[in-house]
C-alpha positions as CSV (number, residue, x, y, z in Angstrom):
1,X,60.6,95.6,-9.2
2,X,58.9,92.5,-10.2
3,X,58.6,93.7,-14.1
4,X,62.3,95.3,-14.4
5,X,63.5,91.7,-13.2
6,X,61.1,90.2,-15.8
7,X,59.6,87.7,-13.0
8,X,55.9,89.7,-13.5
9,X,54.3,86.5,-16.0
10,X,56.2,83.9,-13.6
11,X,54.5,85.4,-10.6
12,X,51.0,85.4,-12.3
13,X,51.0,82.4,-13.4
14,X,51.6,81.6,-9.4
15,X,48.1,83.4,-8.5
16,X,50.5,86.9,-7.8
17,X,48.3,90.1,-8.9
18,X,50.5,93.2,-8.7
19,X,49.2,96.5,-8.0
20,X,49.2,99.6,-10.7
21,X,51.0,102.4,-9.9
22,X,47.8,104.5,-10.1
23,X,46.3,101.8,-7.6
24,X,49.0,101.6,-5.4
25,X,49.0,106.0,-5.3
26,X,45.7,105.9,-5.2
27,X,45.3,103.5,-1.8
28,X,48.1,104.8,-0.1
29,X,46.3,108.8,-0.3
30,X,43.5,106.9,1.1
31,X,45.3,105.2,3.7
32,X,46.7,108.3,5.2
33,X,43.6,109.9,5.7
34,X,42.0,107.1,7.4
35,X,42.4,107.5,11.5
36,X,42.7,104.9,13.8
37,X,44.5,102.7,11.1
38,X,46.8,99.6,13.0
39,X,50.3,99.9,13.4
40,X,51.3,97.6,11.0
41,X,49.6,97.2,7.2
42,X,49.9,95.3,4.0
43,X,48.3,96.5,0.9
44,X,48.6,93.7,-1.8
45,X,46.7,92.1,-4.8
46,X,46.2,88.4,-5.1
47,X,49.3,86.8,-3.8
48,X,48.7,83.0,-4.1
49,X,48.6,80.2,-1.9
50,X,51.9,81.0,0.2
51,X,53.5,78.8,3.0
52,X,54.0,81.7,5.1
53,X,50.7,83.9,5.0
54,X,46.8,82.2,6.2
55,X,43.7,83.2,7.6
56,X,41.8,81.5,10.2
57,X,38.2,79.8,8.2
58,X,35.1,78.9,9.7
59,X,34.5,75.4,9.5
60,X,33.8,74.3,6.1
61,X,32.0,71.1,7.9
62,X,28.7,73.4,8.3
63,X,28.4,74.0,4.4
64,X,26.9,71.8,2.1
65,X,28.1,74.3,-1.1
66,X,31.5,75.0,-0.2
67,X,33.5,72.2,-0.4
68,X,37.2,73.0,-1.6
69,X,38.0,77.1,-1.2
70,X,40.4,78.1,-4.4
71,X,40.9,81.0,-3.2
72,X,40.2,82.9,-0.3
73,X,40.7,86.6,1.4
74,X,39.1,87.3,4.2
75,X,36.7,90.0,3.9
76,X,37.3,90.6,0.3
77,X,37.4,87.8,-1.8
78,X,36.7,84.0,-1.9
79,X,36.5,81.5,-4.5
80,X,35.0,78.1,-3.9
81,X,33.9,74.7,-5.5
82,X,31.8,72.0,-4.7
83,X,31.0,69.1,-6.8
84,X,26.9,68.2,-7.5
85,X,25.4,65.3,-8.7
86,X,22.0,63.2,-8.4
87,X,23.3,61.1,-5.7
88,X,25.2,63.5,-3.6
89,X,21.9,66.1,-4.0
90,X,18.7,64.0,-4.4
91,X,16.5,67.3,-4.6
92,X,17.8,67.3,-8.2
93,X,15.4,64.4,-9.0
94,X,12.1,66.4,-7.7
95,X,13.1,69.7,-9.9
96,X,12.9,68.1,-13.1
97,X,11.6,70.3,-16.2
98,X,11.3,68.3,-19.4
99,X,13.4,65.7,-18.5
100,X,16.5,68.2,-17.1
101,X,17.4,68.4,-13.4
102,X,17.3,72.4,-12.6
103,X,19.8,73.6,-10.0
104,X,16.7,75.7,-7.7
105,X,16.6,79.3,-7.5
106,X,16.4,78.4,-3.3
107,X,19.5,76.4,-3.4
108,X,21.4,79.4,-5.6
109,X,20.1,81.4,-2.6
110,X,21.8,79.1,-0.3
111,X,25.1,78.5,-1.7
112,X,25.5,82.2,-2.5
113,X,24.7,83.2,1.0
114,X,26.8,80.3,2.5
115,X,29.6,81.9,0.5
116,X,29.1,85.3,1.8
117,X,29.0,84.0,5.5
118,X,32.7,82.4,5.3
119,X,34.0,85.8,3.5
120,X,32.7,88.0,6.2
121,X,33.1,85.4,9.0
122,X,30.0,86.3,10.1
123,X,28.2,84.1,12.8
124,X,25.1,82.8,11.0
125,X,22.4,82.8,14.1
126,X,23.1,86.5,14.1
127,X,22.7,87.8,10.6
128,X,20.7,87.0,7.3
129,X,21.2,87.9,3.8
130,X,20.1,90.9,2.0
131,X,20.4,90.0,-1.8
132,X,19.6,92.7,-4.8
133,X,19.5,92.7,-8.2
134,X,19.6,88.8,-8.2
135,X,19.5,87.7,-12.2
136,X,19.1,84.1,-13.5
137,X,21.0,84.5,-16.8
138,X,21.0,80.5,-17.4
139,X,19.7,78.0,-15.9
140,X,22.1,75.3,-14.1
141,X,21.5,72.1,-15.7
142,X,22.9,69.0,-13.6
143,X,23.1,65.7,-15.6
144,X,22.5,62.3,-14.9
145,X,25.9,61.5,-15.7
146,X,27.1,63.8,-13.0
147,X,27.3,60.3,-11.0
148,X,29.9,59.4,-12.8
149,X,31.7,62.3,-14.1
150,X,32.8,65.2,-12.4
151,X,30.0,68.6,-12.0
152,X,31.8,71.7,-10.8
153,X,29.5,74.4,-8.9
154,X,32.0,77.2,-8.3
155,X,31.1,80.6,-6.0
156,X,32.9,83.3,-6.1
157,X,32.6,86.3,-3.8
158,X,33.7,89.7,-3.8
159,X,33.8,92.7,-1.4
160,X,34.1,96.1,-1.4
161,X,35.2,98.5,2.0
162,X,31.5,98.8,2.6
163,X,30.2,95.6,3.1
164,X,28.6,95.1,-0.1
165,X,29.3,91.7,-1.8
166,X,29.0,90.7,-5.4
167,X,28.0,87.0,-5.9
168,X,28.2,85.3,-9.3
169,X,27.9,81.7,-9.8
170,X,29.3,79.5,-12.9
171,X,29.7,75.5,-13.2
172,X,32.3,73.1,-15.3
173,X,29.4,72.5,-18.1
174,X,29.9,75.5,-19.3
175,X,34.1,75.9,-18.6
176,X,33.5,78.1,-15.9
177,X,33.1,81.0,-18.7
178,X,29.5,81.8,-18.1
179,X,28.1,83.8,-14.8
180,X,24.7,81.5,-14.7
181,X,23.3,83.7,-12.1
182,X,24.9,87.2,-10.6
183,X,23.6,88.5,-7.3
184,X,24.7,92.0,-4.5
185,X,24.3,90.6,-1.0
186,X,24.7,92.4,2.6
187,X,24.8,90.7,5.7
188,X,22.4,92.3,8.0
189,X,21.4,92.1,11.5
190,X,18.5,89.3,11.8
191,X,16.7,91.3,13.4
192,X,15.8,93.6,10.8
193,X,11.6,94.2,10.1
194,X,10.9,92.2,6.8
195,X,7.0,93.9,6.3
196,X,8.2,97.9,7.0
197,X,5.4,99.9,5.4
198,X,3.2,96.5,4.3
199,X,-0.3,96.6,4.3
200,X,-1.8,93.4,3.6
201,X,-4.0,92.1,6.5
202,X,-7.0,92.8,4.5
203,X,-6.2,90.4,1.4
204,X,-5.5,87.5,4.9
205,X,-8.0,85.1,5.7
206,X,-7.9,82.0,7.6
207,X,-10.6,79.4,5.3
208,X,-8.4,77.2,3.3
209,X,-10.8,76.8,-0.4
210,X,-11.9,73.4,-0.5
211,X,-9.6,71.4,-3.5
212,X,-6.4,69.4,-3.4
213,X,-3.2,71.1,-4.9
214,X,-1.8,67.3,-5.1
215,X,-4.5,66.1,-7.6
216,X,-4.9,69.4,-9.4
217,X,-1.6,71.0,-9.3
218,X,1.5,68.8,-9.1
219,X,2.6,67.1,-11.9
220,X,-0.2,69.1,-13.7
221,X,0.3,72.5,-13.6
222,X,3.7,72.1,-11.7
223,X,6.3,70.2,-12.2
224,X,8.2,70.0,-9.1
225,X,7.6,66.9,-7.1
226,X,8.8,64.7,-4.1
227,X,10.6,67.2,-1.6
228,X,8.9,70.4,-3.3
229,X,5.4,69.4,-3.0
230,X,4.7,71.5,-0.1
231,X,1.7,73.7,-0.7
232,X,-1.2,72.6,1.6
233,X,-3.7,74.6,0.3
234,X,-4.5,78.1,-1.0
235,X,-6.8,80.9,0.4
236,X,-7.2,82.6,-2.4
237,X,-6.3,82.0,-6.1
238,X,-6.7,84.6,-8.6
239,X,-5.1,85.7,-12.1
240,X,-3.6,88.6,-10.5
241,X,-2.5,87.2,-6.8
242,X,-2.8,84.3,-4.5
243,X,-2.6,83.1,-1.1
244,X,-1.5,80.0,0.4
245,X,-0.6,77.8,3.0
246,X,2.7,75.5,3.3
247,X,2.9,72.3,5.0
248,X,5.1,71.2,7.6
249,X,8.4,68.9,6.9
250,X,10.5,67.8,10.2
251,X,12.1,64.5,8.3
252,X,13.2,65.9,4.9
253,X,17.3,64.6,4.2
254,X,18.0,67.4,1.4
255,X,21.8,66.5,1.0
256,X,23.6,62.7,1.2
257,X,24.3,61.2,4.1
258,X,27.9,61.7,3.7
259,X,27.2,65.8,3.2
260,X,26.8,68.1,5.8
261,X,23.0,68.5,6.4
262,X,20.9,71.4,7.2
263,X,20.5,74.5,5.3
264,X,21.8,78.1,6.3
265,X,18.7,79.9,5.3
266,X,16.6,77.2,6.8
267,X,13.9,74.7,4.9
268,X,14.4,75.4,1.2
269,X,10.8,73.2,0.2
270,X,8.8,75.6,2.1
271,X,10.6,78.7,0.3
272,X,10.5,77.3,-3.4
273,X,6.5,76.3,-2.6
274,X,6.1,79.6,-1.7
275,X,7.5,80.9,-5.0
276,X,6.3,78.2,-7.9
277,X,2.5,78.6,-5.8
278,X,2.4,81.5,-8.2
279,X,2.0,79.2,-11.2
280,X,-1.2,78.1,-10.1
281,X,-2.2,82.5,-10.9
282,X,-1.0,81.1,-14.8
283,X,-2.0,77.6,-15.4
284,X,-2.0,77.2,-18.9
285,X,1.6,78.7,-18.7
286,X,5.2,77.1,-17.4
287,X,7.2,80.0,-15.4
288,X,10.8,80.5,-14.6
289,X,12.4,83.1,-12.2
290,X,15.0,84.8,-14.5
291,X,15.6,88.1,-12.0
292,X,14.5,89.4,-8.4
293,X,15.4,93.2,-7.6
294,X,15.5,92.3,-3.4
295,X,15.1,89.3,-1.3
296,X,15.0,90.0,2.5
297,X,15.7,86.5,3.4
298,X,14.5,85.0,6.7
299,X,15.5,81.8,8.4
300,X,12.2,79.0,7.6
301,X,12.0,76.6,10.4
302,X,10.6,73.2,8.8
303,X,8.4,73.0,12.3
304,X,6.8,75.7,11.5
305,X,3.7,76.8,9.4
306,X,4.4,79.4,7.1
307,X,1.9,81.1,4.5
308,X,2.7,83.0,1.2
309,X,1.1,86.0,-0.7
310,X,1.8,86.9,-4.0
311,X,0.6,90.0,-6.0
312,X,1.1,90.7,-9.3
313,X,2.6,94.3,-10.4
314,X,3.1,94.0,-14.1
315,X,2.2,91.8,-17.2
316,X,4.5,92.4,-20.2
317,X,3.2,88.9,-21.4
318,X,5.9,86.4,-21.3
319,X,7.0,88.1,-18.6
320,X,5.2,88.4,-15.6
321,X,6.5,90.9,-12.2
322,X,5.4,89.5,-8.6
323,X,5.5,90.4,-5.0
324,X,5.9,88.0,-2.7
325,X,5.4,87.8,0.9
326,X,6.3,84.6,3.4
327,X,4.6,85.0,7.2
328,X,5.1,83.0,10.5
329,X,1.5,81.4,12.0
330,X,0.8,85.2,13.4
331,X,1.1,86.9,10.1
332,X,4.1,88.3,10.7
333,X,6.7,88.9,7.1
334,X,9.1,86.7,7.9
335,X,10.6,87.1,4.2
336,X,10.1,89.3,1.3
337,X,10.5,88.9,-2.4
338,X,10.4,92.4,-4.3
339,X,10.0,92.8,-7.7
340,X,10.3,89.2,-8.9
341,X,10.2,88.5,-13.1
342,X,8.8,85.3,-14.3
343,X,9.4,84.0,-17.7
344,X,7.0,82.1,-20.0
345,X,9.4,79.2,-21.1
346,X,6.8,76.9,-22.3
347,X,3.2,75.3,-21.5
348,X,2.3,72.3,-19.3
349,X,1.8,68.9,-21.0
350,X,-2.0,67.8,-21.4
351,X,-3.0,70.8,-18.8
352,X,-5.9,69.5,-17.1
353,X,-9.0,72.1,-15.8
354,X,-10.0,70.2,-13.5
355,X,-10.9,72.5,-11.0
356,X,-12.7,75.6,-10.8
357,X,-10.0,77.4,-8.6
358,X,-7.6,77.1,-11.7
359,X,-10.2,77.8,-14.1
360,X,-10.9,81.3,-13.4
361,X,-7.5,82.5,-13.6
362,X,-7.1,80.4,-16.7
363,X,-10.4,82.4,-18.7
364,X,-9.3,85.9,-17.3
365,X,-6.2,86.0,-19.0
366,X,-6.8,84.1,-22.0
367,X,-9.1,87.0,-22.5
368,X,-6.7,89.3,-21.8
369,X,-4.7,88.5,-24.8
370,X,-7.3,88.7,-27.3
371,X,-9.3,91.7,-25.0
372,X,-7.1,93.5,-22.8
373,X,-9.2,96.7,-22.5
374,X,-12.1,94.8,-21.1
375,X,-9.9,94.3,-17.8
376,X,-11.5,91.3,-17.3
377,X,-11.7,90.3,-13.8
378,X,-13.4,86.5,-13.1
379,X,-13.7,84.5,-10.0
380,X,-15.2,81.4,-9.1
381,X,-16.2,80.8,-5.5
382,X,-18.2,78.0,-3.6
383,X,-20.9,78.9,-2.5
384,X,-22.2,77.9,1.7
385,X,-25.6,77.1,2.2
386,X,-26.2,80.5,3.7
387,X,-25.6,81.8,0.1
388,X,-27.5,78.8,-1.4
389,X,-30.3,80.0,0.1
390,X,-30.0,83.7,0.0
391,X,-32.6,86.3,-2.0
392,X,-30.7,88.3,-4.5
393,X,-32.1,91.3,-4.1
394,X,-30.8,94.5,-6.4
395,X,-29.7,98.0,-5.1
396,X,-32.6,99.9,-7.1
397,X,-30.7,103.1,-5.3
398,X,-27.3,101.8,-7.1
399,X,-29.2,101.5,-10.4
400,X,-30.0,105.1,-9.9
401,X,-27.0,106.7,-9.5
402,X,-26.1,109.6,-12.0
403,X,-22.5,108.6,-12.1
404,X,-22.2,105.6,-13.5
405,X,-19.2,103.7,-14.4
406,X,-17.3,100.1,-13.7
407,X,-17.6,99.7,-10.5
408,X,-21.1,100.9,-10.0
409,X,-23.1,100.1,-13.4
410,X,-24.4,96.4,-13.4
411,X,-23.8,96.5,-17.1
412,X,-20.0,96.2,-16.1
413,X,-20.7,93.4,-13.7
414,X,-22.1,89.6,-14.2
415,X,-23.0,87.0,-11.5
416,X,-23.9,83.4,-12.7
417,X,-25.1,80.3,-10.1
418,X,-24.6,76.8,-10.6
419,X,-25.2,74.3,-7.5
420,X,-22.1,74.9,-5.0
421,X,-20.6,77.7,-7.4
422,X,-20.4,81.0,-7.3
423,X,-18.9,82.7,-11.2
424,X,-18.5,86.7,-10.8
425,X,-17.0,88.8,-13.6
426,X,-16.5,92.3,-13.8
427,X,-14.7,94.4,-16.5
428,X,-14.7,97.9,-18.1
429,X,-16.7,97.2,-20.7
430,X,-20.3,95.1,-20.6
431,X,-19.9,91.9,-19.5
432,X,-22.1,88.8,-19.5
433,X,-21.5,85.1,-17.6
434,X,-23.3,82.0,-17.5
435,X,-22.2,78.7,-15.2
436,X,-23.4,75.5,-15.8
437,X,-22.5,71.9,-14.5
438,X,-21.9,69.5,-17.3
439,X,-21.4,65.5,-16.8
440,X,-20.4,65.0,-20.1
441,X,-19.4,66.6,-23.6
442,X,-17.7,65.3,-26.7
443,X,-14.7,66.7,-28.2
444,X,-17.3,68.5,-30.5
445,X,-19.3,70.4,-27.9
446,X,-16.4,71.8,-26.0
447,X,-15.1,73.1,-29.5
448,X,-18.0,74.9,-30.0
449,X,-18.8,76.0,-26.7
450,X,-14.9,76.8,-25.8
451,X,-13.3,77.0,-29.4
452,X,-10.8,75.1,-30.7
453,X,-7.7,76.1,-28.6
454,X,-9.3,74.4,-26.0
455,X,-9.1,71.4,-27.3
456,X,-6.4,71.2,-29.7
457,X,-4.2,68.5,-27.0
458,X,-3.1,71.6,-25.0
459,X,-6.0,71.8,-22.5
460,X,-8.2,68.9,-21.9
461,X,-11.5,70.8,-20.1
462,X,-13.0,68.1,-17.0
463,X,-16.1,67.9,-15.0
């Protein structure tokens, strides 16, 4: 009716979609062969902001990330805005890469699942986020002049009959005309086993390895700081996977004091340690989430302890695919990351070795790019005074056994001793190690012991 009166533009240009024919057949065949239907029922498009029709809301007081709602349909569609800047979000000054405050992939996470809680009206102590097929296409720059001129943030939210929602998020710097990261959410019960069909109690142990990630790591090999800077230690750092534990934070003000504080999916510094701890895995390397095929969120209590593991699946070279794994004080998953792809997007500044946890990873892959079927495997451990003191004594029945190969030949494997270390390599073809202790070396010996790269004003090797 609206088109033979020649009111259709006027009404879309009010926010009124009409429905096709073919959609409005379409619905109504599937309407009449749905039991238990209510009495009365409206099947519509968008049709604006009118006087007469609204819909109760949660209150938008509990959301930092939703602060105007542009459009809104219960249980199918929502549109929302919120306006970032330095001062309003002071996390925005400890996520700084080379000079540009990064919008977190934890505070994506947030916003996106704060928007699917006020479309479903879902009561957040009772369900958590399921997100799939979560893709980074560009990164949210916020800039400084954000304090003074306006930064849009704008979720939108969509729903099918099922439950499933599609999530995208876009921001004023680019006109709203770019999707900087897309996302599929459900809302499931909270109750929901994160670890079904994990096995990884073997690869847990409880000694925290002896080094400082403060000195070594931050502002280093990482470049988060200030709130972010909440890996206490590691268990276990390797090229391939690491452990670690996260530190405590009961005092942390995430959001101005004018903002609603608090965080739906609970302490975002313990959840982004848990995911840039991975760098430490590729030192010589700066990595960016770009895409993550599911994240069973959990709710992070800031009094709790919380440990991660990460395993690598794949190297395609500049782009690297983890696992990750977040567990309570009883090693229980409390949240898991599947199938996460890192990006090379650059190298640290003046990378320092300057300790032998990061240097192990740091050899074993730089040989992997010039000697990848070697499958170079290196770790250096410290060594207790049990082991100081220990008689190495060799298998001669090993030595002796007709089938020979990488895991059993001791031309495949290489132990080297230097004081308190411990340097072990093994690969698939023969392998040799030494480990020494040196106080000092010009620019000349390293060149010649290391090679050039080492010292070309990338990497800076330390005693």
């Amino acid at each position: 009716m609206g088109q033979r009166l020649g009111y259709l533009d006027s009404l879309v240009k009010q926010g009124i979609s009409p429905l096709s024919i073919d959609d409005g057949v379409h619905e109504f065949l599937r309407l009449v062969d749905t039991p238990e239907l209510p009495t009365c029922l409206i099947v519509s498009g968008r049709f604006g902001n009118l006087p007469t029709i609204g819909f109760d809301r949660l209150p938008l007081k509990r959301f930092r990330f939703i602060d105007s709602i542009m459009l809104y349909y219960p249980d199918t569609e929502l549109i929302a805005d919120c306006q970032l800047s330095p001062k309003l979000d002071p996390y925005l000054d400890d996520h700084m890469l080379n000079g540009e405050r990064l919008f977190p992939a934890v505070m994506v996470l947030e916003a996106m699942a704060e928007a699917a809680v006020v479309l479903m009206q879902k009561d957040v102590k009772v369900v958590n986020p399921l997100f799939r097929n979560v893709v980074f296409h560009k990164a949210i720059v916020v800039p400084e002049s954000a304090d003074t001129e306006t930064f849009t943030l704008r979720l939108t939210a969509l729903a099918d009959t099922n439950g499933n929602i599609s999530l995208a998020i876009c921001c004023s710097t680019t006109n709203f005309q770019i999707n900087h990261v897309e996302a599929h959410c459900t809302l499931q019960n909270n109750t929901s086993t994160k670890g079904d069909g994990l096995d990884v109690q073997h690869l847990l142990t409880d000694k925290i390895q002896p080094f400082d990630p403060d000195r070594t790591l931050y502002q280093n090999v990482f470049f988060q700081s200030g709130r972010f800077k909440r890996i206490y230690g590691y268990y276990m750092i390797e090229a391939r996977r690491c452990s670690g534990q996260l530190s405590l934070d009961s005092a942390t003000q995430w959001f101005s004091q004018y903002l609603p504080q608090g965080c739906l999916l609970g302490d975002p510094g313990a959840r982004d340690a848990a995911l840039h701890a991975i760098q430490a895995c590729i030192p010589h390397k700066i990595v960016i989430p770009v895409a993550v095929e599911e994240i069973n969120v959990g709710a992070l209590d800031p009094l709790q302890p919380y440990r991660m593991l990460a395993t690598e699946i794949v190297d395609h070279g500049n782009e690297l695919i983890y696992d990750l794994i977040i567990f309570d004080q009883d090693n229980q998953p409390i949240e898991h990351w599947r199938r996460i792809t890192l990006r090379v997007v650059g190298e640290p500044t003046n990378l320092r070795l300057n300790s032998p946890f990061i240097m192990a990873p740091f050899f074993e892959r730089q040989v992997a790019v010039s000697m990848p079927q070697a499958e170079l495997k290196v770790l250096i451990t410290p060594m207790g005074n049990e082991q100081k003191n220990r008689i190495v004594i060799v298998d001669q029945d090993r030595l002796s056994n007709r089938k020979l190969g990488p895991s059993t030949d001791p031309r495949f494997q290489s132990t080297a001793y230097s004081k308190d270390w411990k340097l072990t390599v093994n690969g698939s073809i023969q392998v040799g190690c030494s480990l020494q202790c040196v106080l000092h070396k010009c620019v000349g010996d390293w060149e010649s012991m290391l090679g050039k790269e080492a010292t070309d004003g990338r990497v800076r090797p330390q005693t």
